[in-house]
C-alpha positions in Angstrom: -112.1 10.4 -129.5 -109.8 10.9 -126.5 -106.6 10.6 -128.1 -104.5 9.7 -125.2 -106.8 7.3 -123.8 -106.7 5.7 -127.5 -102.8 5.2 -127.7 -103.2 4.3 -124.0 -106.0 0.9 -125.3 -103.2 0.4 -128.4 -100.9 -0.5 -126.0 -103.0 -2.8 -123.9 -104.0 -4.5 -127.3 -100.5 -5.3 -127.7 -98.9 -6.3 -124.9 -102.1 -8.8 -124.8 -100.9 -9.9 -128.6 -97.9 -10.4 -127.3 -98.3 -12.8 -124.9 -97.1 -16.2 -125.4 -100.2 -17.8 -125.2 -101.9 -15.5 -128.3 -100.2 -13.9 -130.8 -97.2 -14.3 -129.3 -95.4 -11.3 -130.6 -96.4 -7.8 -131.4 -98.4 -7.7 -134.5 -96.2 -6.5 -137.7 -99.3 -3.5 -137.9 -102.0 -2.1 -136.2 -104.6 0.8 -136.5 -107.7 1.9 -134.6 -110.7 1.0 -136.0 -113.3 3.0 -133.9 -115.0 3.8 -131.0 -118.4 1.9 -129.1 -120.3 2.9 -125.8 -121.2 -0.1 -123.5 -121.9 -0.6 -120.0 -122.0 3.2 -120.0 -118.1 2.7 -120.4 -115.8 3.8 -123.9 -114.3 0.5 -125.9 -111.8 0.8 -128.8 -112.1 -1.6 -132.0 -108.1 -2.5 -133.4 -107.6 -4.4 -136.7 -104.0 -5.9 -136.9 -101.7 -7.9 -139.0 -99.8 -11.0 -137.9 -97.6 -10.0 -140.7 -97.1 -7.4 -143.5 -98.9 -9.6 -146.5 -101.8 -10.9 -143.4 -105.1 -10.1 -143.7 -106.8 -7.3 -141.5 -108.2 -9.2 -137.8 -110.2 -7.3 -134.7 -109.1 -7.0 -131.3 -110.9 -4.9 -129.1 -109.7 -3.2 -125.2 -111.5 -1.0 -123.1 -113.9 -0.3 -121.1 -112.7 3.4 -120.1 -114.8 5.3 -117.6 -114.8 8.6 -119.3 -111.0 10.3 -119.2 -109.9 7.2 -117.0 -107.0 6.1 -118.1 -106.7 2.5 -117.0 -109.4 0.2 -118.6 -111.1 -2.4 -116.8 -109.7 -5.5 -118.3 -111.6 -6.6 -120.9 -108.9 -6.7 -123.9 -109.4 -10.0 -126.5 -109.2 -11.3 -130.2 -110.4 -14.8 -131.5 -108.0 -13.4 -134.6 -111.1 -13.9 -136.8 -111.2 -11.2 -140.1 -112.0 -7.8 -139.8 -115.2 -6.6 -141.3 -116.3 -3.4 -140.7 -119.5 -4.0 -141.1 -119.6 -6.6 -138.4 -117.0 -4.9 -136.1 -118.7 -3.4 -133.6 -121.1 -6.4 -133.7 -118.1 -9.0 -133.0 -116.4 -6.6 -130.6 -119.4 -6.8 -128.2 -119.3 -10.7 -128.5 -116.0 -10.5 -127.5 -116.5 -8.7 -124.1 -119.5 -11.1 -123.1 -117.5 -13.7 -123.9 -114.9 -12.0 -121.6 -117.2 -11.1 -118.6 -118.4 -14.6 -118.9 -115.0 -15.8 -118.4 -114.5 -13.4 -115.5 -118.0 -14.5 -113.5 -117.6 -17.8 -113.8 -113.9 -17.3 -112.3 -115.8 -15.3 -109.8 -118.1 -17.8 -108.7 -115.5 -20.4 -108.6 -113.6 -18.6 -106.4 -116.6 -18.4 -104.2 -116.4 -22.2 -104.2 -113.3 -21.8 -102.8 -114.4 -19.5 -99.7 -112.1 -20.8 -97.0 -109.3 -22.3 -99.0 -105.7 -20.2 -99.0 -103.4 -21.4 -101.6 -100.3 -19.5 -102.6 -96.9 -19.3 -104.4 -93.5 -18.3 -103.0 -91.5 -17.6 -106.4 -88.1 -19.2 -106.1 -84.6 -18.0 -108.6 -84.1 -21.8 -108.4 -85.6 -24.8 -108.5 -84.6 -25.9 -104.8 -85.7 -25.0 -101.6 -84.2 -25.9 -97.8 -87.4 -27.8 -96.4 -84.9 -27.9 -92.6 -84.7 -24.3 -92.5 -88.6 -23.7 -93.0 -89.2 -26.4 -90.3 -86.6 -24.4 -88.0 -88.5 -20.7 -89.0 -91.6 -22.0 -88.2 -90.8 -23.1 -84.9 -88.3 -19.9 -84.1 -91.0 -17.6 -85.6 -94.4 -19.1 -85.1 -94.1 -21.8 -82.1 -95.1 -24.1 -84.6 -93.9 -27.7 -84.7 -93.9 -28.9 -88.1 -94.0 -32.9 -88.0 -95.0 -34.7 -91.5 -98.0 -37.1 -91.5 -96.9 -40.3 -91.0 -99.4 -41.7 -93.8 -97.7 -39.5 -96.8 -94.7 -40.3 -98.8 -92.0 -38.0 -97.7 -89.6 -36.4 -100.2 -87.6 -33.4 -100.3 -89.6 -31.4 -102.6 -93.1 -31.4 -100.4 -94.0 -31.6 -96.8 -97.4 -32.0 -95.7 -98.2 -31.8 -92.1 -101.4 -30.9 -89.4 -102.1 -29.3 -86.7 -105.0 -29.0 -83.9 -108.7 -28.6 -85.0 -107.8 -30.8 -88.4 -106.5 -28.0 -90.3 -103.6 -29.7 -93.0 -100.8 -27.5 -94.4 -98.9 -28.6 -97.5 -95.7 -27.1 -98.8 -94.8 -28.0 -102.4 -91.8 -27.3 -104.4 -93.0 -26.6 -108.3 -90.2 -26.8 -110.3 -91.1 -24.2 -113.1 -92.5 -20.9 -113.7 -96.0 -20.1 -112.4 -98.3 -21.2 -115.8 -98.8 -19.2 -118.3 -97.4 -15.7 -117.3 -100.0 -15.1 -114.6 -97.4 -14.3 -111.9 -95.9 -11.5 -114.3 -99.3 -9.7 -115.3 -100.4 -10.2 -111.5 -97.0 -8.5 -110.4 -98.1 -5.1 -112.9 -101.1 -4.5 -109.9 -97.8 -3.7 -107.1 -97.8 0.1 -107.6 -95.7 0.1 -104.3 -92.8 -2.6 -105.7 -91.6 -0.7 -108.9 -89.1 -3.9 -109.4 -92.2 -6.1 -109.0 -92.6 -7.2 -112.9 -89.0 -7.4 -113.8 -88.1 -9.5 -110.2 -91.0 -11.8 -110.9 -89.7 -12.5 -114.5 -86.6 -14.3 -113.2 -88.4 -17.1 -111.1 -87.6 -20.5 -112.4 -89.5 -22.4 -109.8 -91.9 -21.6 -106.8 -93.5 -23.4 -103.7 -97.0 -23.8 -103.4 -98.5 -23.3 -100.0 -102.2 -24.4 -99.5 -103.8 -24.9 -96.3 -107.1 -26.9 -95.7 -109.5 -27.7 -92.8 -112.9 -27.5 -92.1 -113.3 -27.6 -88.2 -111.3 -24.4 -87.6 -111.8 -20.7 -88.4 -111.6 -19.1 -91.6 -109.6 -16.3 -89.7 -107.4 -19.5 -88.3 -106.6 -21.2 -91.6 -105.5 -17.5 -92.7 -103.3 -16.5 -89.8 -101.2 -20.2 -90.7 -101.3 -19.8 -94.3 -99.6 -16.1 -93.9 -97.2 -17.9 -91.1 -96.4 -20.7 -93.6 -95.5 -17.9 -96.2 -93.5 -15.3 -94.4 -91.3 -18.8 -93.8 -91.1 -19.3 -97.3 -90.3 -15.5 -97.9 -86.5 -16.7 -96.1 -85.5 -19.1 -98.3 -82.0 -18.2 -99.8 -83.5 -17.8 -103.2 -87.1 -16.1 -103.0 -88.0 -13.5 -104.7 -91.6 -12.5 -104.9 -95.2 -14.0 -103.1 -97.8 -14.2 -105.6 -101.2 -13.9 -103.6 -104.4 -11.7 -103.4 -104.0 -10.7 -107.1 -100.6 -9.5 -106.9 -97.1 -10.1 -106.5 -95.4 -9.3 -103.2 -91.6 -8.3 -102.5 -90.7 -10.8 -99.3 -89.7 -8.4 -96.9 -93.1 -6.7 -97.3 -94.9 -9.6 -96.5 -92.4 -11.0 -93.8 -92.8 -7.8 -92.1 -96.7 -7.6 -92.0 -97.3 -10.9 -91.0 -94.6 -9.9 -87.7 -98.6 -7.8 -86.9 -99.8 -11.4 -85.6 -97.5 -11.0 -82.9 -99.1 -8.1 -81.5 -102.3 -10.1 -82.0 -103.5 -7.7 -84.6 -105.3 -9.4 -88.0 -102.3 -9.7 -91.2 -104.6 -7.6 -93.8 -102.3 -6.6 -95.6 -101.1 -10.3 -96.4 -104.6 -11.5 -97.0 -105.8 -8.2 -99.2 -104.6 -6.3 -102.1 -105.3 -3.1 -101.5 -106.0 -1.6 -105.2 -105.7 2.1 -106.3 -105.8 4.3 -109.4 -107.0 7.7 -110.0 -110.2 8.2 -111.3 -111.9 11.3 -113.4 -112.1 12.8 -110.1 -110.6 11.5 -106.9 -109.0 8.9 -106.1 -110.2 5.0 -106.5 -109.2 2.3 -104.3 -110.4 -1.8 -104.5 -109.8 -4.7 -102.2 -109.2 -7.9 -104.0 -109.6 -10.7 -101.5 -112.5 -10.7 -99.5 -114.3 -13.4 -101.0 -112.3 -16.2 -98.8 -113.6 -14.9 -95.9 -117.1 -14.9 -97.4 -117.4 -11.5 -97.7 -117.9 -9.0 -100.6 -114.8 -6.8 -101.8 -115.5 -3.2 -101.1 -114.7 -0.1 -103.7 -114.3 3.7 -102.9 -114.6 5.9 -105.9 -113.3 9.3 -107.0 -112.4 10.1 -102.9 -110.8 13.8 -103.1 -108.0 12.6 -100.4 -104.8 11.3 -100.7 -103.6 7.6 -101.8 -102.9 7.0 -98.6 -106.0 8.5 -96.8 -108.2 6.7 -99.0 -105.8 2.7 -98.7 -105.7 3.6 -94.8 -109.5 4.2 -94.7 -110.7 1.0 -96.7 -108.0 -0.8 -94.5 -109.6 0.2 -91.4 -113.2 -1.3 -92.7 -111.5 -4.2 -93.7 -110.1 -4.7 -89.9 -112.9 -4.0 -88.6 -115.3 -6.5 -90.8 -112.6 -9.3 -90.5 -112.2 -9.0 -87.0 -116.2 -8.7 -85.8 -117.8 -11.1 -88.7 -119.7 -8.3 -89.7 -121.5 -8.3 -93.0 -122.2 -5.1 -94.6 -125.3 -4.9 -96.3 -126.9 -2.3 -99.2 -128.3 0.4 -98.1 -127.1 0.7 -95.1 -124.6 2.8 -93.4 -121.1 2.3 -91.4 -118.4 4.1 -89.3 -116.2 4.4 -86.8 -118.3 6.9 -84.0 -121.5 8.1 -84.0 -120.9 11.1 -85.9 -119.4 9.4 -88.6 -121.5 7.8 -91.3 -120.3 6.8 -94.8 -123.1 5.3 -97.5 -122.9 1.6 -98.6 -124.1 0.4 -102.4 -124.2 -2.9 -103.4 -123.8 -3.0 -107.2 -121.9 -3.9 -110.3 -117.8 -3.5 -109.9 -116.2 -0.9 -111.4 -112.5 -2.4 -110.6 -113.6 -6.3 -110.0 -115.9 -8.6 -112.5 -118.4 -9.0 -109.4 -120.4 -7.3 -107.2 -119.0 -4.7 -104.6 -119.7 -2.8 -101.7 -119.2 1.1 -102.8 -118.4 3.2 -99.3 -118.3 6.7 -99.9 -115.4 8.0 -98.3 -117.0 11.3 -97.2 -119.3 11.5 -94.1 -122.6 11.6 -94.8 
């Protein structure tokens, strides 16, 4: 048993226990219980108490990919007894019962291909709906006028523009549901303050925008327009989008790329990364708006950077060209470069990806 991976999947198990919506506290004891192989990946079996005189229950986390590190999600307990005779029987109930959960959010994402909907987090409850009017015209060119068919109020303004595309801005006063902003904001490696910032929202705007005459890549560039606005209001804090939590001046100053007429990727896409058993991994978490699959690079032996900066170039170019990549086949940027493409189970998703090797082939 990898020991360090071990205290590594104790920890997982309970920060999940502690969440609000399970356990709600850490449990008063906890012990590994054991090891399982499954989907060629390394899960660990917990039993717990909810308090000293409480009687054993099974959690399970994993899975780890060999010496990896960071497991790929799938940490649960339905609190029922612990029985080790049925323990490694009810952990690998629990994961389907987890993977299920994550396809069918998968697939209803896919439902949503086309529709952007995101949340500027907010220290108060109270946003200036004149000043985002005035930013979108000063920044964008964009003249915000509210339908004349919808209620107006303070707290929302809904308004079109050409090709029937419909914007909606909506203050939400309270916390993202259920926490989901805060374990989001854990995947910004490149905000160290992300978690702790995001913790002290109190309200947030919603931003969706609609329309089905007009460009996937057009409904995009005003949803990250709409946004950056929001970013400079007095009292935001954070943009919760793509699977992550954004500090504003990040996003405000990669949406100023649509002024050079160059696609906002890095508004639309969270760029993953992690380190692997042998190079470095990176993931993009975002794709499937645009219709397209999310790509993977495994174990690349380059630099963080190297690896972001090359998966960020595919992206560009897929986005820009409506290109679909396909398995099997091959892409690059001359004709003496050539990386692979796999279409196969995700290693950092719940879905299928595209797996580019990062070295010419």
């Amino acid at each position: 048993m990898n020991k360090e991976q071990m205290n590594t999947a104790q920890e997982a198990m309970v920060e999940w226990l502690s969440h609000p919506g399970e356990l709600g506290k850490k449990p008063s004891k906890i012990e590994c219980a054991g090891t399982f192989e499954l989907y060629d990946m390394t899960y660990y079996m917990f039993k717990y108490k909810k308090s000293i005189v409480g009687k054993w229950l099974l959690g399970v986390c994993g899975g780890y990919e060999q010496d990896c590190m960071e497991n790929c999600g799938h940490v649960f307990s339905q609190m029922e007894e612990y029985d080790e005779q049925t323990a490694i029987e009810k952990s690998k109930e629990m994961i389907e019962t987890v993977r299920e959960y994550w396809m069918k959010a998968a697939e209803n994402h896919k439902e949503n291909e086309g529709t952007f909907v995101g949340f500027t987090l907010l220290s108060e409850p109270k946003w200036d709906k004149n000043k985002f009017v005035q930013d979108m015209k000063s920044d964008w060119d964009i003249d915000v006028v509210e339908d004349e068919d919808d209620d107006k109020n303070d707290d929302t303004i809904v308004f079109s523009l050409e090709e029937d595309m419909l914007v909606a801005v909506s203050l939400m006063p309270a916390p993202v549901p259920e926490n989901e902003a805060e374990e989001n904001a854990k995947n910004n490696y490149m905000w160290p303050d992300a978690v702790e910032i995001t913790k002290q929202h109190k309200a947030h705007l919603m931003v969706a925008v609609l329309g089905d005459n007009c460009s996937t890549i057009e409904r995009g560039e005003v949803f990250v327009k709409a946004i950056s606005c929001c970013c400079q209001q007095k009292n935001a804090i954070g943009v919760y989008t793509s699977g992550t939590v954004f500090e504003p001046k990040f996003y405000t100053e990669f949406a100023s790329m649509m002024k050079n007429d160059e696609l906002p990727i890095f508004n639309w896409i969270w760029f993953g990364l992690y380190k692997g058993q042998e190079g470095i991994c990176c993931y993009t978490y975002g794709m499937d708006i645009f219709g397209k699959d999310n790509m993977e690079v495994i174990n690349a032996d380059a630099s963080p950077a190297d690896v972001r900066d090359f998966l960020a170039s595919l992206v560009a170019y897929v986005l820009e060209y409506d290109v679909i990549l396909n398995d099997g086949e091959t892409i690059g940027f001359d004709e003496n470069d050539k990386h692979s493409i796999t279409k196969s189970d995700g290693i950092s998703l719940p879905e299928k990806t595209l797996k580019i090797s990062y070295e010419n082939i």
